[in-house]
C-alpha positions in Angstrom: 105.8 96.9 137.4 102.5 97.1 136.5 100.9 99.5 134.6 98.6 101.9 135.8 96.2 104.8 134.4 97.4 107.9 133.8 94.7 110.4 135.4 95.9 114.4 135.2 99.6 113.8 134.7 99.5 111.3 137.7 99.9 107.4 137.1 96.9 105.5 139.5 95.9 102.8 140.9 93.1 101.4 138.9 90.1 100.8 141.5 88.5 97.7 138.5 91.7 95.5 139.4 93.3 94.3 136.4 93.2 91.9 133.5 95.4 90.0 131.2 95.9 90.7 128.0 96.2 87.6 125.7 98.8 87.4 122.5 97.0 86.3 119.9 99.8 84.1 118.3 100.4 81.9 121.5 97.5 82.5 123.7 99.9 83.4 126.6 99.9 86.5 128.8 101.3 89.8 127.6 101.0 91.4 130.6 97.8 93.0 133.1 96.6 96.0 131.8 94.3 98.6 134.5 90.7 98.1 134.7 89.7 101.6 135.3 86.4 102.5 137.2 83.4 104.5 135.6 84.8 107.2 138.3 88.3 107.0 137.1 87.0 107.5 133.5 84.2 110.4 134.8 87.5 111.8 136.7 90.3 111.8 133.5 87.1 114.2 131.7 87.1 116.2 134.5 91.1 116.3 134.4 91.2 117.5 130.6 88.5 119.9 131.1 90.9 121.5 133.5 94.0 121.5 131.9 91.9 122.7 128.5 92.2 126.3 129.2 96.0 127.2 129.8 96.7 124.7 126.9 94.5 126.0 124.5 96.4 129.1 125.1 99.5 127.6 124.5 101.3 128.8 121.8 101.1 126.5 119.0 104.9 126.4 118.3 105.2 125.2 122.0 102.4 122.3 121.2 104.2 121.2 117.7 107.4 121.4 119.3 106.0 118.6 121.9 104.8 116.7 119.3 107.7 116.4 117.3 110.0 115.1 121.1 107.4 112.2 121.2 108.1 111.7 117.6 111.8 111.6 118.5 111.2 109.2 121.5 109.1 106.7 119.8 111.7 106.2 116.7 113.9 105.8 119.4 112.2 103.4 121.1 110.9 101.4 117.9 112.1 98.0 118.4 110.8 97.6 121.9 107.7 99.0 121.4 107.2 96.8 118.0 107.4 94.1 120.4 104.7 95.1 122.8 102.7 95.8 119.3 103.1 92.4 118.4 102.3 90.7 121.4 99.5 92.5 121.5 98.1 92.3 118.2 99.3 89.7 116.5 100.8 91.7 113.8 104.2 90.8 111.9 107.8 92.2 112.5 107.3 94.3 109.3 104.0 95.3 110.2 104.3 96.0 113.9 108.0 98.0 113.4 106.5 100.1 110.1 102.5 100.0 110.1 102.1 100.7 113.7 105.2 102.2 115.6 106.9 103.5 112.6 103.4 105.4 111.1 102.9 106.4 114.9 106.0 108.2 114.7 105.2 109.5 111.6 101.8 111.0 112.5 103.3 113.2 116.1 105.9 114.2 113.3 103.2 115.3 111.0 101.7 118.0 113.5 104.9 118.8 114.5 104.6 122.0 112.6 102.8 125.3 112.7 99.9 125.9 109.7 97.9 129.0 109.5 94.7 128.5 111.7 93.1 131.8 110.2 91.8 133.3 106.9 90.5 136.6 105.6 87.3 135.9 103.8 86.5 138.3 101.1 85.0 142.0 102.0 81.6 142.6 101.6 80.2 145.8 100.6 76.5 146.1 102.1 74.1 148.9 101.1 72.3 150.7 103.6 68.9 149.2 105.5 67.6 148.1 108.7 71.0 146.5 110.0 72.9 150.0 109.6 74.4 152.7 107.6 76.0 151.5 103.7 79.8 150.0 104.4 82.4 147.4 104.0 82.5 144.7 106.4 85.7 142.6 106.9 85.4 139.0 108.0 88.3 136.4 109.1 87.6 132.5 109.8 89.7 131.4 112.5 89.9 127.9 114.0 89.4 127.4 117.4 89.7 123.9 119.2 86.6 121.8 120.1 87.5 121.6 123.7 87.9 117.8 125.6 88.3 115.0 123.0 87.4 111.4 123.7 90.0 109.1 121.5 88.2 105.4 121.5 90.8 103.7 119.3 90.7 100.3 117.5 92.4 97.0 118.5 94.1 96.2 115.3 96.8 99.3 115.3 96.7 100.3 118.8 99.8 102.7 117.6 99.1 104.2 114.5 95.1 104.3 115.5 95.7 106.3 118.5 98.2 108.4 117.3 96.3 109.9 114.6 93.8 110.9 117.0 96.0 112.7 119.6 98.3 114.2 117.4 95.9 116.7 115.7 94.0 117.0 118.7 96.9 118.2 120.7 97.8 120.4 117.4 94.9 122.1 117.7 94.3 123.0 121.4 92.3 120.2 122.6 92.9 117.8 125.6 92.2 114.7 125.3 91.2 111.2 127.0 92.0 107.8 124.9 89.8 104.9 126.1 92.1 102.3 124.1 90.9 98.9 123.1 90.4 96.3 126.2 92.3 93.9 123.6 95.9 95.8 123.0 95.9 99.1 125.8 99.2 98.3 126.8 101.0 100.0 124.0 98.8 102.7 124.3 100.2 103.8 127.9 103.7 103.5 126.7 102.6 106.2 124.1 101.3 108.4 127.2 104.9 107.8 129.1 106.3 109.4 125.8 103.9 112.3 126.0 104.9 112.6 129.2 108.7 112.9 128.6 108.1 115.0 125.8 106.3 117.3 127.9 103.0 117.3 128.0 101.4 119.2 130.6 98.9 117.4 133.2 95.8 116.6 132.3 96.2 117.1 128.8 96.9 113.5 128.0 94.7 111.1 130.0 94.4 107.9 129.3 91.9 105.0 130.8 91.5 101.4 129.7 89.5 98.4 130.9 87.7 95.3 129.5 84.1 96.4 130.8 81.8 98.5 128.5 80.9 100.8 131.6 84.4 102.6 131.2 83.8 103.7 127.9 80.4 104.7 128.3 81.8 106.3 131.4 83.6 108.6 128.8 81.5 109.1 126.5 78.7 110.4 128.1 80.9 113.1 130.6 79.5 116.1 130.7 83.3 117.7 130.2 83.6 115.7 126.9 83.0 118.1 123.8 83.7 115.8 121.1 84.0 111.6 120.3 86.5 110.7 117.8 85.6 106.7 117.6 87.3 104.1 115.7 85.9 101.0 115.2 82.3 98.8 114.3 79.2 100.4 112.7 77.1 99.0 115.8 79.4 100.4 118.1 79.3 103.8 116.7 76.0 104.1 116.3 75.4 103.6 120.1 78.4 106.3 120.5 76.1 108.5 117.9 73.1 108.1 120.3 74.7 109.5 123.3 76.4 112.2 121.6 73.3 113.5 119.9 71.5 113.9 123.4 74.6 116.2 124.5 75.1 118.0 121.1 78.9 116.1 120.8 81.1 116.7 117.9 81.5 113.1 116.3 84.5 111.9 113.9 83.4 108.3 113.5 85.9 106.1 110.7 83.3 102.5 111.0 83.1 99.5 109.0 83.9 98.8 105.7 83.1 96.5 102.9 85.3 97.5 100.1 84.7 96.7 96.5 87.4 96.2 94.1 85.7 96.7 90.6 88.4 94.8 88.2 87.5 95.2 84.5 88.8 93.1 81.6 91.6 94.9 80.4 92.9 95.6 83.9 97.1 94.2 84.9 95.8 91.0 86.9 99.2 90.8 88.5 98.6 94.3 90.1 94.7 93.3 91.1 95.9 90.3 92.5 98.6 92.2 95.3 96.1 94.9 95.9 93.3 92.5 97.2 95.9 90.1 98.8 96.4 92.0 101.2 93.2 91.4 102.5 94.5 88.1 103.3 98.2 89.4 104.6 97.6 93.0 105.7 96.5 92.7 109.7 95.4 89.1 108.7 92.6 91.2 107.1 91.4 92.8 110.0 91.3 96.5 108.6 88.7 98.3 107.5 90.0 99.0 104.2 90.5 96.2 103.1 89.3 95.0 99.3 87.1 92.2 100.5 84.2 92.4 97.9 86.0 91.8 94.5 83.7 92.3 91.5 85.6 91.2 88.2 84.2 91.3 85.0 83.4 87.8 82.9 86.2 88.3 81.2 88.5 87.8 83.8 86.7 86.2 85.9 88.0 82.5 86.0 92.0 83.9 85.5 91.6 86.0 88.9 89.9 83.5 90.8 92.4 81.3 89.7 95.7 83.6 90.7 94.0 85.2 93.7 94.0 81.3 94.9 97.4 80.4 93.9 98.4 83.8 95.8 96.5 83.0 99.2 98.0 79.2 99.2 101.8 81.0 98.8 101.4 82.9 102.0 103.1 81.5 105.1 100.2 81.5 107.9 102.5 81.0 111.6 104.1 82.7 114.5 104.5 86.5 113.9 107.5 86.7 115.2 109.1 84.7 112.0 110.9 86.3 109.7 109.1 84.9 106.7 105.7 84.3 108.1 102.9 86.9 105.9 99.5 86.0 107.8 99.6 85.9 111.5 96.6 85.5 114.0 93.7 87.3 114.6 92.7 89.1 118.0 91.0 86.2 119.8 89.3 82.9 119.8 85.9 84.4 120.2 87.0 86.9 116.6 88.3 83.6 115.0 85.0 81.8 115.5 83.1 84.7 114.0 85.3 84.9 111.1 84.8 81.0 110.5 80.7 81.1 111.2 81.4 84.0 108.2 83.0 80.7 105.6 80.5 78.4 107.1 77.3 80.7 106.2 79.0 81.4 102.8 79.0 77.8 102.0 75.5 77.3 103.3 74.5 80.1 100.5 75.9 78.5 97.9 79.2 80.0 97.4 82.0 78.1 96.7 85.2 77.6 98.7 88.5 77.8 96.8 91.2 77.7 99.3 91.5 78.3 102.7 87.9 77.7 105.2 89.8 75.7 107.3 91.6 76.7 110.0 95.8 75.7 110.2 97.0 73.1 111.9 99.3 75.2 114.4 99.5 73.9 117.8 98.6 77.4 119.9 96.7 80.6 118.4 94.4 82.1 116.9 94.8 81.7 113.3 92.4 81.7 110.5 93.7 80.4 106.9 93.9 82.9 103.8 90.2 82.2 102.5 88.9 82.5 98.8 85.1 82.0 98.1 84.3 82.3 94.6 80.5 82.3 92.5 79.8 84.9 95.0 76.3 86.7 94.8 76.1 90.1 95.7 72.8 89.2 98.0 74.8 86.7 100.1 76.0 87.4 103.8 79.4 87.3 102.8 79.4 90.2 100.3 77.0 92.4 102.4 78.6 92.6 106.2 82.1 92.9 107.4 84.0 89.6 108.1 87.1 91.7 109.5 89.4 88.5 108.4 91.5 87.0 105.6 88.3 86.2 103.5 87.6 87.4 100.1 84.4 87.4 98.3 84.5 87.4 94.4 81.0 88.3 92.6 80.9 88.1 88.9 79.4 91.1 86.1 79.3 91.7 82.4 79.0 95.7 81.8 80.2 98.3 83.8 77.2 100.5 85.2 76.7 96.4 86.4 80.1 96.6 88.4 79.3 100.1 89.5 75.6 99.4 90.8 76.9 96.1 92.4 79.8 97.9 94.3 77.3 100.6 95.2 74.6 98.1 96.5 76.3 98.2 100.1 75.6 99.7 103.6 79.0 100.6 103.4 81.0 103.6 101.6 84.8 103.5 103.1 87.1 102.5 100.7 86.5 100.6 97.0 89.3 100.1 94.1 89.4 100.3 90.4 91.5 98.1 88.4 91.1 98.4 84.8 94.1 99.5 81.7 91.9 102.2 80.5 92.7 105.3 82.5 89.9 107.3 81.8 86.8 104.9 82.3 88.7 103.6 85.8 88.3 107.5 86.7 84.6 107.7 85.3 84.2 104.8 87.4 85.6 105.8 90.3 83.7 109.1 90.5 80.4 107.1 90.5 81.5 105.0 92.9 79.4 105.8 96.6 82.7 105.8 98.7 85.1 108.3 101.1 88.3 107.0 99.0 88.8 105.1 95.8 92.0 103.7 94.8 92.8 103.6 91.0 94.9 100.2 90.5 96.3 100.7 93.7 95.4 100.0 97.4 98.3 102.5 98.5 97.0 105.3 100.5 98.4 109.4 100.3 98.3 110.3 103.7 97.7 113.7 103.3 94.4 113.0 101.1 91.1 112.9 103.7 89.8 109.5 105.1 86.2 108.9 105.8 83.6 106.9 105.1 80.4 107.6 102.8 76.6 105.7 104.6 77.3 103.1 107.7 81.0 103.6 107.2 81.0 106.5 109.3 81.0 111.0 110.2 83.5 113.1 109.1 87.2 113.5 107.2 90.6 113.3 108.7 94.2 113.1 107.6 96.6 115.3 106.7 94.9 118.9 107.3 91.6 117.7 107.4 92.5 116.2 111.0 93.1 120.1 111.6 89.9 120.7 110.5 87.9 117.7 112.3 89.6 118.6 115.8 88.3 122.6 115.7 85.4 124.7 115.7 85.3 127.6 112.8 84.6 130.9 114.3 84.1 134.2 112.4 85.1 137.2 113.4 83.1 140.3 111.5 84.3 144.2 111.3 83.4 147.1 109.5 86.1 148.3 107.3 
């Protein structure tokens, strides 16, 4: 059967048609996915405005309880769904059962549970004048939710992405309508079907897909929208920004990234070398987080380069679907290109090609080889704008307010690393460091710790509580004691 919108608790007919939806390992067919019409989209807002009301009144044990059923169903349902993920996306076995479904799972389960949504501020003890008699004024900050939410999620974890929206949203009160991307939507209506069944009242959950523009724009500029939570490019989101200034929109925007890993002298190379791996493994490098920009001090220079080569040349680049295969496709044929124009312009600029810059000789897909480009200069196109692929520029320095400035001289602030033996200095550096996150000889992530981006990498903190805190509106409430 195919799938079909799902419009104020109803499943419809998409008036666009349909389209297919390509895996990016074999070029085949996943399935059609609904091409919705700027009406249907204009229609889902309208639907969540609606339902926002009795929901936001809804008890929020009776919204965390919800949560935590879809949690239940999608751990049930993990292996099929993984499948959908990777024919989708491209991703692993690993990746698609644990990175996507698995941390989908993880994320309903999160806001399956009750926190406090209010605090008594401090009294305040105001002397007498114009505003009134001498007394003490009580205050509590309560948070209230933001209203309709547009989720635009990203095409490389169609799961995880869009999960981490909704969840909190729902937490908190909102409604929402997820405009997944035109690349991997399908997964993103079996989430809705679990909503459903966990039960989710109409027109809380809406979600509309489609390849053309218009049904995003559609979304974004509803009058019933209050708020755009956006995943994806820096050029996208500024357009998104645009629109939502005119209306006075709430924005969480998570953007590009162009993370530098800093690795000084004394740092444990074995340790650097994993960490910006998986640039080349992790989402065949398309994540934003991702340590792409590796600055490494003279010192170690020529031993990195060395080992992150021999590193990229071990992974297995192939099907997906293997059980040994580390590096699978990107999205498309059109992404692939970009990512190899990226090697091509690096080369041009005088940067030198270590491994990888070709692409594997595999019979179908889109597959781009694990890709090392060493003498990097910090000027060159390579190190200033996002590839989004398994390519990894390495830029040499000598002292470290060098490192720091370099990794600092970026549009983007998302995520950069530290890698160094000396504890201390790698958390001096890391305070100077211009970005939302750094990891100290790690790129593990504590998911409770906020995610953001500093400049072009985006607006806004979420994660853990701080989703809570992006998805409401603070009200205070003022009394005389």
């Amino acid at each position: 059967m195919r799938p079909r919108l799902f419009l104020g608790g109803s499943w419809a007919e998409p008036e666009g048609g349909f389209y297919d939806v390509v895996d990016p390992a074999t070029e085949g067919s996943v399935g059609p996915a609904p091409e919705a019409s700027p009406e249907q989209a204009r229609a889902a807002c309208a639907a969540a405005r609606e339902a926002f009301g009795p929901w936001s009144r809804t008890a929020p044990e009776e919204r965390a309880a919800i949560l935590g059923r879809a949690a239940r169903l999608i751990r049930d349902r993990l292996v099929p769904y993984a499948e959908l993920a990777q024919a989708e996306t491209g991703a692993t076995t690993a990746t698609a059962r644990g990175m996507q479904v698995g941390v989908a799972a993880a994320r309903f389960q999160r806001y399956a549970r009750v926190e406090p949504a209010e605090w008594a501020l401090p009294p305040q003890i105001n002397e007498a004048g114009p505003m009134g008699r001498a007394g003490v004024m009580g205050a509590l900050a309560v948070r209230q939710p933001v209203g309709v939410v547009a989720c635009i999620s990203s095409y490389n974890n169609p799961w995880a992405n869009a999960a981490g929206k909704i969840a909190p949203a729902l937490a908190m009160g909102n409604t929402v309508v997820v405009k997944p991307a035109p690349q991997d939507p399908l997964s993103v209506y079996r989430m809705a079907e679990v909503l459903e069944a966990a039960g989710v009242p109409p027109g809380v959950v809406n979600v509309v897909s489609g390849a053309s523009v218009e049904v995003g724009e559609a979304v974004v500029a509803s009058e019933d929208v209050d708020m755009v939570s956006f995943t994806g490019s820096t050029a996208v989101g500024r357009r998104i920004a645009e629109v939502c200034g005119r209306g006075m929109k709430r924005q969480l925007m998570e953007l590009g990234g162009k993370g530098a890993a800093v690795v000084f002298d004394d740092a444990d190379l074995g340790s650097a070398v994993a960490g910006i791996g998986t640039t080349f493994s992790f989402y065949s490098g398309q994540i934003c987080t991702a340590p792409t920009r590796v600055l490494a001090q003279r010192g170690v220079y020529d031993r990195l380069v060395e080992q992150l080569a021999a590193y990229a040349r071990r992974l297995k680049v192939g099907d997906p679907r293997e059980p040994d295969t580390v590096v699978g496709p990107v999205i498309s044929a059109a992404h692939r290109e970009r990512v190899e124009a990226y090697v091509e312009t690096g080369r041009k600029e005088g940067a030198v090609v270590v491994t990888g810059g070709e692409r594997p000789l595999l019979e179908r897909g889109f597959y781009v080889g694990p890709t090392l480009l060493a003498d990097c200069s910090n000027d060159m196109t390579v190190a200033r704008e996002e590839i989004f692929g398994p390519v990894v520029a390495v830029i040499p320095f000598d002292e470290e307010d060098e490192g720091i400035a370099l990794a600092n001289d970026s549009d983007y602030g998302l995520i950069d690393y530290v890698w160094s033996g000396d504890v201390a200095r790698a958390f001096r550096v890391a305070r100077r460091l211009r970005a939302g996150g750094v990891g100290v000889n790690t790129v593990g992530r504590n998911m409770e710790a906020p995610f953001g981006g500093f400049k072009r990498s985006g607006v806004g903190r979420d994660v853990g509580s701080y989703a809570l805190h992006a998805y409401s509106e603070v009200q205070s409430i003022v009394w005389p004691g």
